[in-house]
C-alpha positions as a printed NumPy array, in Angstrom:
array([[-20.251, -37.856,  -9.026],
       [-22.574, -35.364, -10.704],
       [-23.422, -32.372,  -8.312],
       [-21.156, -32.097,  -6.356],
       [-18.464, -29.179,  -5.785],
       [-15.718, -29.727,  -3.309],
       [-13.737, -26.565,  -1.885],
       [-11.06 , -26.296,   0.338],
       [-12.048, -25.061,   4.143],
       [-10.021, -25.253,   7.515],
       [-11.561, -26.827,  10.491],
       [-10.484, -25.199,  13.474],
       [-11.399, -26.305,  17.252],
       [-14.186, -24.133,  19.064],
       [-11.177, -21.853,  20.273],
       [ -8.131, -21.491,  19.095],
       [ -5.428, -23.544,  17.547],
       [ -5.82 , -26.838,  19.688],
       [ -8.82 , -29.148,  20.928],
       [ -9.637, -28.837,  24.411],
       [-11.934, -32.07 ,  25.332],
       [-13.479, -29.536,  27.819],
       [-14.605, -27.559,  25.322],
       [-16.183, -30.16 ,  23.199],
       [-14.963, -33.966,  23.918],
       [-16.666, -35.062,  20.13 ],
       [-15.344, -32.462,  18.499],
       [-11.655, -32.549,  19.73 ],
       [-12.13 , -36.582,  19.059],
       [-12.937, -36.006,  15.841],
       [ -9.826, -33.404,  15.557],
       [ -7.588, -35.72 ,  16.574],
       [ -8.877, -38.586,  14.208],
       [ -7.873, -36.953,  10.729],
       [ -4.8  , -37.54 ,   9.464],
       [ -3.004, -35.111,   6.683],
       [ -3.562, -37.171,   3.137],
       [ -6.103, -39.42 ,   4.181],
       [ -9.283, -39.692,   2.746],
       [-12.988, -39.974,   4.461],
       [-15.781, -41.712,   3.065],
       [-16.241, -41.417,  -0.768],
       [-13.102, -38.629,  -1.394],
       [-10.146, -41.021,  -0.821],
       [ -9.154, -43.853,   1.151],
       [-11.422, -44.815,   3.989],
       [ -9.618, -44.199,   7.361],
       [-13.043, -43.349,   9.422],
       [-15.793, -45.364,   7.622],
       [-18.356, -44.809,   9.85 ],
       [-18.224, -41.219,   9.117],
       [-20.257, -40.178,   6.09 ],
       [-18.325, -37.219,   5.311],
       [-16.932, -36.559,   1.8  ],
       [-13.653, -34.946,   2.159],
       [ -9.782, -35.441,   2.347],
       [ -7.06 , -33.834,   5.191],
       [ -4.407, -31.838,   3.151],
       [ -2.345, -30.63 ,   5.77 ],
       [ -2.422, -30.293,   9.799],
       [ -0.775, -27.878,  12.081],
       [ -1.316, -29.529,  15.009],
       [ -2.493, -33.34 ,  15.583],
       [ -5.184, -31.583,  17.982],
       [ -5.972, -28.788,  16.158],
       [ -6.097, -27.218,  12.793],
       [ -6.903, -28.963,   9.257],
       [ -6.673, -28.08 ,   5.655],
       [ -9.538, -29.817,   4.026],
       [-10.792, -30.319,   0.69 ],
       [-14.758, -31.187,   1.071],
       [-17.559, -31.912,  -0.872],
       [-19.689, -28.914,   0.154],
       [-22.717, -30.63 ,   0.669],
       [-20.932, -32.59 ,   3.635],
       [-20.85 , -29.431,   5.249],
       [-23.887, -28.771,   7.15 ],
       [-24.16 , -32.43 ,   8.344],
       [-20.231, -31.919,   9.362],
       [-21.15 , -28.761,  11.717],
       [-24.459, -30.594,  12.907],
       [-22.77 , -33.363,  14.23 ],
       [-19.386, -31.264,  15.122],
       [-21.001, -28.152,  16.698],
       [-17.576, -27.51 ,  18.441],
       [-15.646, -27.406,  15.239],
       [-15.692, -24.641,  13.289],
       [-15.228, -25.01 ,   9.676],
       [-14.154, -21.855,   7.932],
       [-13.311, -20.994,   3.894],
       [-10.112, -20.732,   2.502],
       [ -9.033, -17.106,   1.172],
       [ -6.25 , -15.782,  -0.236],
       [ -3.557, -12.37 ,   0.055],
       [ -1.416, -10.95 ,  -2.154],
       [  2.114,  -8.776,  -1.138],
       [  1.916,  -5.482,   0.113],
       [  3.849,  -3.962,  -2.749],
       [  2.516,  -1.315,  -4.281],
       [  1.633,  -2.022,  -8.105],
       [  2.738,  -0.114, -11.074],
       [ -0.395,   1.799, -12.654],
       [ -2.47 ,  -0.303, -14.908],
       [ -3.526,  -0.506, -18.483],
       [ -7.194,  -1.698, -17.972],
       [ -8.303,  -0.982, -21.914],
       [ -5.926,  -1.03 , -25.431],
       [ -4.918,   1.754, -26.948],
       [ -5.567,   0.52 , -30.443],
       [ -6.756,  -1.767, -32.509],
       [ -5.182,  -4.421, -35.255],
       [ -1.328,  -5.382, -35.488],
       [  0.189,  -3.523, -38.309],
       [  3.891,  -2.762, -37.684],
       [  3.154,   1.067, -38.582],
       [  0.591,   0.879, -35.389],
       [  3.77 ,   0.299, -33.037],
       [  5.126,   2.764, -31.1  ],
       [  8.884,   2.087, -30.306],
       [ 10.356,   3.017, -27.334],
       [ 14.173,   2.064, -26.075],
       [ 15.447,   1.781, -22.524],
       [ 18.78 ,   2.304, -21.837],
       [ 21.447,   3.236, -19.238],
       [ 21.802,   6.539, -18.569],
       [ 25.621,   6.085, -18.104],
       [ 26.342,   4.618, -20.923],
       [ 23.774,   4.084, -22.988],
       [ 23.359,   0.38 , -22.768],
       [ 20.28 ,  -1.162, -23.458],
       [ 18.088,  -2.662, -20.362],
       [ 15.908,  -5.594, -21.413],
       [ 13.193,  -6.7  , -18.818],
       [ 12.279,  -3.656, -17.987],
       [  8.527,  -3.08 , -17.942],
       [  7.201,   0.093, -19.956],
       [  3.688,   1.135, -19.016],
       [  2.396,   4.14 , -21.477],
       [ -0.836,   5.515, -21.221],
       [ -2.917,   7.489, -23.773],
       [ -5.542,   8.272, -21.798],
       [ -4.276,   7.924, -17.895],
       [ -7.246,   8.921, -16.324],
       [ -9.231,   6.063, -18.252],
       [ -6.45 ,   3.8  , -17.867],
       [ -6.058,   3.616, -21.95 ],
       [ -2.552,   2.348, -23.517],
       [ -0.056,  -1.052, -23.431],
       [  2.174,  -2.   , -21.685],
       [  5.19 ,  -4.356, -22.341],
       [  8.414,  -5.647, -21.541],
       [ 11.655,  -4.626, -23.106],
       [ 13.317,  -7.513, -25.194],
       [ 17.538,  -7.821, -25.44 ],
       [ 18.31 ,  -4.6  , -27.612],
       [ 16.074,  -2.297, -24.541],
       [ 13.609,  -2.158, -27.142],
       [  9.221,  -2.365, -26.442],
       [  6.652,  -2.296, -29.29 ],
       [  3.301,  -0.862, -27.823],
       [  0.466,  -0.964, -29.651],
       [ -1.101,   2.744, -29.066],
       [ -2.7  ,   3.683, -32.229],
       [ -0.855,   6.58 , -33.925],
       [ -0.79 ,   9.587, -30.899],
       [  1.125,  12.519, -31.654],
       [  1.993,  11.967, -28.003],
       [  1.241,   9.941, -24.576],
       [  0.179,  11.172, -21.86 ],
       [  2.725,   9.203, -19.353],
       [  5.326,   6.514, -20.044],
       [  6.225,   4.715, -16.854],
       [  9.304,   2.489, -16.851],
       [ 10.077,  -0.286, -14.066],
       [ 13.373,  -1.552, -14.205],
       [ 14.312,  -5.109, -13.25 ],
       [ 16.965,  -4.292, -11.179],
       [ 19.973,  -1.692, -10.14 ],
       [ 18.194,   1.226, -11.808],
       [ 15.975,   3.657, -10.591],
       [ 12.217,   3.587, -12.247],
       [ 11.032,   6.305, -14.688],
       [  7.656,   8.477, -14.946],
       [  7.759,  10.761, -18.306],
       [  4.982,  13.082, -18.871],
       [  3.315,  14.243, -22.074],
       [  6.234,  12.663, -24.06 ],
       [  6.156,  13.707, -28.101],
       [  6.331,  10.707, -30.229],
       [  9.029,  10.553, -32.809],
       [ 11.082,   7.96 , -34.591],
       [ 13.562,   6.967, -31.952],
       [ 11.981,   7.352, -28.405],
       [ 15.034,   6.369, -25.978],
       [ 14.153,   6.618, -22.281],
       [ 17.234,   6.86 , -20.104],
       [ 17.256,   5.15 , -16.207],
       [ 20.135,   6.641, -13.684],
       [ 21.44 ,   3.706, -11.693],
       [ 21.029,   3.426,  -8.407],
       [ 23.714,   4.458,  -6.387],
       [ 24.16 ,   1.918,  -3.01 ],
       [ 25.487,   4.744,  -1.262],
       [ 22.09 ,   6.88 ,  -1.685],
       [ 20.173,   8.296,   1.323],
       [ 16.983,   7.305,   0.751],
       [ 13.808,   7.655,   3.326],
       [ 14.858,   4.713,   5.102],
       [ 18.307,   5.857,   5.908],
       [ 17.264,   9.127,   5.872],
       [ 15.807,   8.499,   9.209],
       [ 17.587,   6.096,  10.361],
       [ 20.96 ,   5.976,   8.845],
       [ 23.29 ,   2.965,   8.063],
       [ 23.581,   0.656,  10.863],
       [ 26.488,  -1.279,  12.711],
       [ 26.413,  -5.112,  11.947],
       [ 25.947,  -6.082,  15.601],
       [ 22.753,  -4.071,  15.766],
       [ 19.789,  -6.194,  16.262],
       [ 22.325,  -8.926,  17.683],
       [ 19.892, -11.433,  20.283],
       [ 16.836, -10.928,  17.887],
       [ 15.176, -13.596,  15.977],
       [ 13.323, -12.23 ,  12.9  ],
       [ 10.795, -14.174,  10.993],
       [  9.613, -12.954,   7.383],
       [  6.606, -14.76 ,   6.694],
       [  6.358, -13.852,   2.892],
       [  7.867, -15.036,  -1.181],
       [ 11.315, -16.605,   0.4  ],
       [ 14.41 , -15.198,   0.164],
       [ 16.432, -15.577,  -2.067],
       [ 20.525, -15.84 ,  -1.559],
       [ 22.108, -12.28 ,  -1.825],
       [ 25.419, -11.533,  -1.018],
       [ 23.987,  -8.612,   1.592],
       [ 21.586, -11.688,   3.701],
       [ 22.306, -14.59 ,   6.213],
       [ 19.588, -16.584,   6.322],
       [ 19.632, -19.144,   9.351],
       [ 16.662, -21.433,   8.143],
       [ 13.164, -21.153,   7.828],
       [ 10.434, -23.67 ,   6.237],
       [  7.674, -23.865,   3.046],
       [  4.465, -23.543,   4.083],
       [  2.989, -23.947,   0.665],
       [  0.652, -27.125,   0.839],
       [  2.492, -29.697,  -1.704],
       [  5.669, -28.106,  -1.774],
       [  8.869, -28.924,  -0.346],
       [  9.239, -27.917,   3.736],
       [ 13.04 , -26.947,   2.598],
       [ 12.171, -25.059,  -0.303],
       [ 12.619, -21.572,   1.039],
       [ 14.288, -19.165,  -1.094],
       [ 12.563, -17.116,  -3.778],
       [  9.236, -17.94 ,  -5.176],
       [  9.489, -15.954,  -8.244],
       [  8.83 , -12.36 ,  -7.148],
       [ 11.844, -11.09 ,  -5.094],
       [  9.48 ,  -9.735,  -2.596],
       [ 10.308, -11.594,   0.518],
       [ 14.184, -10.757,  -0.586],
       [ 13.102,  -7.097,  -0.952],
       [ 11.665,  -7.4  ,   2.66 ],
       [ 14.336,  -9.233,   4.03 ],
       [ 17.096,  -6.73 ,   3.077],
       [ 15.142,  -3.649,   4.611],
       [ 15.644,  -5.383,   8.269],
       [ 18.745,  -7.285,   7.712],
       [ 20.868,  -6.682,   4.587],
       [ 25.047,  -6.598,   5.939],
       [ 26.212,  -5.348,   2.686],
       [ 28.703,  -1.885,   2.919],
       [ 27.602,   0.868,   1.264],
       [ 28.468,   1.611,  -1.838],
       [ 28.963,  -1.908,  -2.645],
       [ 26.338,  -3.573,  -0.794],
       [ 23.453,  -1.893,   1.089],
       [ 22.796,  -2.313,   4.774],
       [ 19.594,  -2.977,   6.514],
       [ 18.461,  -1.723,   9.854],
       [ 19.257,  -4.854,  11.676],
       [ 21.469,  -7.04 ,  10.089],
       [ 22.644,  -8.583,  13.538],
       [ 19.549,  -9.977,  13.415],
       [ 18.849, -14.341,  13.341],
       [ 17.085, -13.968,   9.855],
       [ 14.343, -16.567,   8.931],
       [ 12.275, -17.174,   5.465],
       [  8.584, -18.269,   5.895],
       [  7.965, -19.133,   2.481],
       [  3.905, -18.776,   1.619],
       [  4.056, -18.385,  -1.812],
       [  3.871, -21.519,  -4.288],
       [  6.824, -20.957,  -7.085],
       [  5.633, -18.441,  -9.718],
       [  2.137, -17.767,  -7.819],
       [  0.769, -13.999,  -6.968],
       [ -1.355, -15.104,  -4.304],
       [ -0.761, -17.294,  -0.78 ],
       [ -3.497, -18.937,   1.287],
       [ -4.632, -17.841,   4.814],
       [ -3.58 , -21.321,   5.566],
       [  0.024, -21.078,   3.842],
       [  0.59 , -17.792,   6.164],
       [ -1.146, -19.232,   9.737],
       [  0.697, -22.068,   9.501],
       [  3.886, -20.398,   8.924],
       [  3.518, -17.843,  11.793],
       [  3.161, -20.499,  14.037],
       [  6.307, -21.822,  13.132],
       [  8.112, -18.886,  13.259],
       [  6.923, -18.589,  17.063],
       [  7.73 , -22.474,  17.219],
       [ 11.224, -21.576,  15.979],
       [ 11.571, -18.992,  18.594],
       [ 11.026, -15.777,  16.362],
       [ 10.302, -12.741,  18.662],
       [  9.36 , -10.978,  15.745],
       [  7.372, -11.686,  12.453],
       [  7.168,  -9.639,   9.628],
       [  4.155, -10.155,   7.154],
       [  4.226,  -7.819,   4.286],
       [  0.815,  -9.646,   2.821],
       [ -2.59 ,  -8.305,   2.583],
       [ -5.892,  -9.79 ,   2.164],
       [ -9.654,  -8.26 ,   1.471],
       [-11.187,  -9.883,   4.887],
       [-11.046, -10.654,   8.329],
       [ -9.903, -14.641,   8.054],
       [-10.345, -16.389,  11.362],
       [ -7.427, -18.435,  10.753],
       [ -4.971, -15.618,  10.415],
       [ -6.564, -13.753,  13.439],
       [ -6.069, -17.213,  15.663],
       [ -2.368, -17.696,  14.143],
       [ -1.442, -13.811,  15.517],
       [ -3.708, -13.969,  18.805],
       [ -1.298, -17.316,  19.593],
       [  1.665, -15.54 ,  18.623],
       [  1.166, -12.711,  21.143],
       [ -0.075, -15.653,  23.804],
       [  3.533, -16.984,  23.312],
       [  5.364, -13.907,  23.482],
       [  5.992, -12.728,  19.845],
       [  4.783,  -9.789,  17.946],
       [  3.381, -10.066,  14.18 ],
       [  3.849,  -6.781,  12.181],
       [  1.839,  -6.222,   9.55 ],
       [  1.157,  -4.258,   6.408],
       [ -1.494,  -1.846,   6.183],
       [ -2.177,  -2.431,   2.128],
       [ -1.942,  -0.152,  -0.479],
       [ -5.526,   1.125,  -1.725],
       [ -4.957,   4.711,  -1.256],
       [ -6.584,   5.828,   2.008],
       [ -9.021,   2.775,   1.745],
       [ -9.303,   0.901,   5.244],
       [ -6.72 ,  -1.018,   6.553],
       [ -6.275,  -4.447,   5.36 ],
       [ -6.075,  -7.517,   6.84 ],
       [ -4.218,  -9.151,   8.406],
       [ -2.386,  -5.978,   9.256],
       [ -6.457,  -4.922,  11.009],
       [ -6.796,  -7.52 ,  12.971],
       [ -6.581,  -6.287,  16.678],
       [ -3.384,  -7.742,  18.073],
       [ -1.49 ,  -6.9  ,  14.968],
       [  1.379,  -4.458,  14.918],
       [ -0.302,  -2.297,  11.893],
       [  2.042,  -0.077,   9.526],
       [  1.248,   2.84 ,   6.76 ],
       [  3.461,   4.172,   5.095],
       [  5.281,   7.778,   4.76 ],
       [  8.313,   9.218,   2.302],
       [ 10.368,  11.929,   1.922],
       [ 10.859,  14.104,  -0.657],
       [ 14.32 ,  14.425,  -1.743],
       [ 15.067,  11.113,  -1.024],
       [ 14.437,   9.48 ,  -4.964],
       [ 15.084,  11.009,  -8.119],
       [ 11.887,  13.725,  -9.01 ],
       [ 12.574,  12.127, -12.533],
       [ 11.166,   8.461, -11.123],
       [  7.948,   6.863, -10.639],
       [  8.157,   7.161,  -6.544],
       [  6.711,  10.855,  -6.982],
       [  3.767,   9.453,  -7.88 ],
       [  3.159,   9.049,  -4.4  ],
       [  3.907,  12.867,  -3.113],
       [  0.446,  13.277,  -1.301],
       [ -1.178,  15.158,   1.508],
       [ -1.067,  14.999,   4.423],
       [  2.359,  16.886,   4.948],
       [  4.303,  16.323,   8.083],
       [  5.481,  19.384,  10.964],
       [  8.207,  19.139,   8.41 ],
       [  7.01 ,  19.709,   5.077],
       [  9.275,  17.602,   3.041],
       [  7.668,  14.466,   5.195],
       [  4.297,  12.831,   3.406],
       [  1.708,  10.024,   3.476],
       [  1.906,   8.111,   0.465],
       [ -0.4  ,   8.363,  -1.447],
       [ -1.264,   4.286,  -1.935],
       [ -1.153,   3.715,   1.458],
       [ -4.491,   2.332,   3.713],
       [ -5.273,   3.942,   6.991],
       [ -7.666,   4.273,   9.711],
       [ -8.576,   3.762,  13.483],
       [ -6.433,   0.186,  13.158],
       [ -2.601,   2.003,  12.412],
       [ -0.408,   2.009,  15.136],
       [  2.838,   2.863,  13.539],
       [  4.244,   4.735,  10.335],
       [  7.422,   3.917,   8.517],
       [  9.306,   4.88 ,   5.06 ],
       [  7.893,   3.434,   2.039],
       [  8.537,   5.265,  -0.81 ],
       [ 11.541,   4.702,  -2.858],
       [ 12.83 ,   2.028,  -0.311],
       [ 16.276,   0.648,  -1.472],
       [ 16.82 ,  -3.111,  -0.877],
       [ 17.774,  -6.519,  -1.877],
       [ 16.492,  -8.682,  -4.842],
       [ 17.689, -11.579,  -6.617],
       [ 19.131, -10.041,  -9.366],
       [ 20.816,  -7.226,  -7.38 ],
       [ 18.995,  -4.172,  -5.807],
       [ 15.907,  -2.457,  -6.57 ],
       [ 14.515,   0.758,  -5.281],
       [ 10.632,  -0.352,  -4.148],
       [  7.575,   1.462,  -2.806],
       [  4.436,   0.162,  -0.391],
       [  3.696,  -0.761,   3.354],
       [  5.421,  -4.052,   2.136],
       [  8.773,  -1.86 ,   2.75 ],
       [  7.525,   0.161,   5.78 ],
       [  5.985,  -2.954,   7.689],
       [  9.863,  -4.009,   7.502],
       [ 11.437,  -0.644,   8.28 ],
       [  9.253,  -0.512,  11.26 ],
       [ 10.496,  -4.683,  12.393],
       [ 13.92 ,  -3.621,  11.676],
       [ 13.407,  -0.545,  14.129],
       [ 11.581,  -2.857,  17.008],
       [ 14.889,  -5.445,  16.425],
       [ 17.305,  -2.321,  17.179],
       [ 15.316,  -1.535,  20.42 ],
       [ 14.612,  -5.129,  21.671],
       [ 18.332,  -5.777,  21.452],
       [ 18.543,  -2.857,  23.938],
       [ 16.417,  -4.283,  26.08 ],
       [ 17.831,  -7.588,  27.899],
       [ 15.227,  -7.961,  30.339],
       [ 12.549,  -8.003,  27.578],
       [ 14.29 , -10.461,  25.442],
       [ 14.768, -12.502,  28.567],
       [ 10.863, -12.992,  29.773],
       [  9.529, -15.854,  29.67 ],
       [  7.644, -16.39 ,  26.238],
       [  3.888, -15.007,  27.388],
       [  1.691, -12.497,  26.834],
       [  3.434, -10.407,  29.233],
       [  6.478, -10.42 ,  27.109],
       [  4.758, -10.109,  23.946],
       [  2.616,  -6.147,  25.822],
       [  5.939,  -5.424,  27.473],
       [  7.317,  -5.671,  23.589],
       [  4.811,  -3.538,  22.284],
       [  4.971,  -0.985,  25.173],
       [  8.615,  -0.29 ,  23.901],
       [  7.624,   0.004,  20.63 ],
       [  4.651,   2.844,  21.545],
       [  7.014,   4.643,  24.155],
       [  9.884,   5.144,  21.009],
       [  7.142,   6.35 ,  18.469],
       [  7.267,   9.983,  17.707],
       [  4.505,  11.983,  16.233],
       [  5.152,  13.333,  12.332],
       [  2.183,  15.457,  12.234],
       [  0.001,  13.559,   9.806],
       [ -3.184,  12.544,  12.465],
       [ -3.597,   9.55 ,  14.482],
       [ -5.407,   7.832,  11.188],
       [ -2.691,   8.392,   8.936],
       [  0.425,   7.784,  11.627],
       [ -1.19 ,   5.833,  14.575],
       [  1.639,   6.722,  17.006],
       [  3.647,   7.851,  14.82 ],
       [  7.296,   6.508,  13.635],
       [  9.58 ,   4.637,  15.807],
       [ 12.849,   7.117,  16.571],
       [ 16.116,   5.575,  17.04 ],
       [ 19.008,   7.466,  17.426],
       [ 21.333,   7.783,  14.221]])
């Protein structure tokens, strides 16, 4: 047993999702010989012994085609030697597009005495309840990413250790739900620091309805939307019709929310029914709404399996659209396959851009035949007292009040901008007001629902590439120009009339 170090990998046919004996008659043999939890040779059971190679079939998307492995490296090399039409390919994982809070990469101070403790209490600005869960982020040093961060406990109340500073350089404040975030600068420390959150009116115009206003139910009506993300979790404002758990070892039913509230964040953007100022309302909620969950429960990161496999099912199930608010540091063939077959069947994948601030566009949002989003805001449109004008940044629009945010990726791969900054939407505990391409990528779905269902003899195509260009030909054709540059806009944002 000594030696040996066993990863997972996908095996994928020489092209594509499926085997084609044509293509390589041993290799699509040997495809169609593994079996999902079945071992080869010395890793498991022995279903093939007269193949010498060490490894075990996790999952399968197709009986043909694709395999989640786990392999004894060393079996690799004599693997592709004998398979030269199989391509064997590593496993690599993505994270959600939203973008993260500012981070404490060094302490502020050393040792645990209480009279090192600086005290601060979150409460409602209404009333002056306290909010517990609420994340307080305080830097000493911001530019060197010095100070602690914490979570409130019951009474509102967070004890970060930051030495004994007369003051802090900026105290951010993320709010579990209902309230709008916080940024204070240069705040003075005293005895009794209370920071005070304004909650967040469901009647607001933020950038998303700035633009594009609150819509009628039936909008998006003939539209099948999948969100290929954390689940979604129930919410008074969504109607989920189904979906499936991609997770390998998870349940196929288990759907809802992984733990984050991201999916349910992304969901509500496109299809939240709620009425303002009791509910919220999405662009599309006459959308058919569908959770891809590929996100195990309480885990940050999926698998470029996890998400292939689930936007082949969403194309299986019919979706015409899928929304994928993930990003991921590399090309991944698997990924790139999953959205090339998509389009081949007559859906389009839209995709995230990431969140690096003006780094390159991330995958899977770069690969070529994905729908690529950055993201814009507004200002005006969130509180100036919150965290979202963080991301105030240049470029400026024709009309100055319009930005780039300033986390968002771009280059020569966007194709479309949509609001991301201070993005109102569902979670599981209520509403939260969210920034990142994770909320434009679904602001710009929810706009491509509203057209499609506008366009009958689109819908009606038979499911091929044909349908899938004629799709994004709409899209380009309804894009307007904001001023910011091809790399920052692509085409620029999709107009719908109000």
């Amino acid at each position: 047993m000594s030696g040996r170090e066993f990863e997972e990998v996908i095996l994928l046919p020489a092209k594509g999702w499926r085997a084609r004996v044509e293509d390589s008659a041993t290799g699509a043999a040997f495809l169609c010989s593994l079996r999902a939890d079945v071992g080869i040779g010395a890793g498991g059971a022995v279903a093939q012994p007269q193949l010498e190679f060490d490894m075990r079939v996790l999952d399968s998307i197709y009986e043909d085609g694709a395999k989640l492995c786990r392999i004894d490296m060393a079996s690799v090399a004599p693997l592709r030697a004998k398979y030269p039409g199989v391509r064997v390919v590593p496993v690599s994982y993505c994270t959600t597009a939203l973008k993260a809070r500012p981070a404490v990469r060094d302490r502020a101070a050393t040792g645990s005495a209480s009279s090192n403790k600086t005290i601060f209490r979150v409460v409602s600005a209404v009333d002056g309840s306290p909010l517990p869960r609420a994340t307080v982020t305080a830097f000493t040093d911001f530019d060197n990413g010095i100070g602690d961060e914490r979570t409130t406990n019951r009474a509102g109340e967070v004890h970060l250790s930051l030495g004994r500073p007369r003051s802090v350089e900026r105290v951010y404040v993320e709010p579990r739900a209902n309230y709008w975030s916080r940024l204070v600068m240069e705040v003075s420390i005293r005895s009794n620091n209370v920071i005070e959150l304004q909650p967040i009116d469901l009647a607001f115009t933020d950038c998303l309805r700035f633009f594009y206003g609150n819509a009628e139910l039936d909008m998006g009506e003939g539209v099948k939307v999948g969100i290929v993300d954390s689940g979604i979790a129930e919410h008074p404002d969504l109607r989920i019709d189904g979906g499936v758990n991609t997770v390998t070892g998870e349940s196929p039913h288990a759907i809802g929310d992984s733990g984050s509230g991201h999916g349910t964040h992304v969901a509500g953007i496109i299809a939240a029914r709620g009425t303002p100022a009791r509910g919220i309302r999405g662009l599309a909620p006459g959308v058919t709404l569908r959770s891809y969950r590929v996100f195990g429960r309480g885990k940050e990161k999926s698998t470029t399996w996890a998400i292939a496999k689930a936007i082949d099912r969403a194309v299986a199930d019919g979706c015409d659209l899928v929304n994928v608010s993930i990003v991921g540091p590399r090309h991944s063939v698997v990924t790139n396959e999953a959205i090339e077959d998509a389009r081949s069947r007559g859906t389009l994948v839209i995709a995230a851009a990431g969140n690096d601030g003006r780094e390159a566009v991330s995958f899977p949002a770069a690969e070529p035949l994905a729908i690529a989003v950055t993201a814009m805001g507004r200002k005006r449109t969130f509180p100036i007292s919150s965290a979202h004008r963080d991301e105030i940044a240049r470029p400026f629009g024709e009309d100055s009040d319009d930005f780039v945010a300033g986390f968002t990726n771009v280059g020569q791969e966007v194709d479309i901008i949509g609001p991301g900054v201070g993005i109102i939407s569902t979670t599981p505990h209520g509403y939260a007001a969210w920034d990142g391409t994770s909320m434009a990528a679904p602001a710009v779905t929810g706009a491509i629902a509203r057209l499609l269902s506008k366009a009958p003899q689109i819908l009606q195509m038979p499911k091929t590439q044909a349908r899938a260009e004629a799709m994004s030909e709409l899209v380009f054709r309804a894009a307007v120009r904001m001023g910011f540059g091809a790399r920052h806009e692509g085409q620029g944002r999709i107009d719908l009339p109000l």
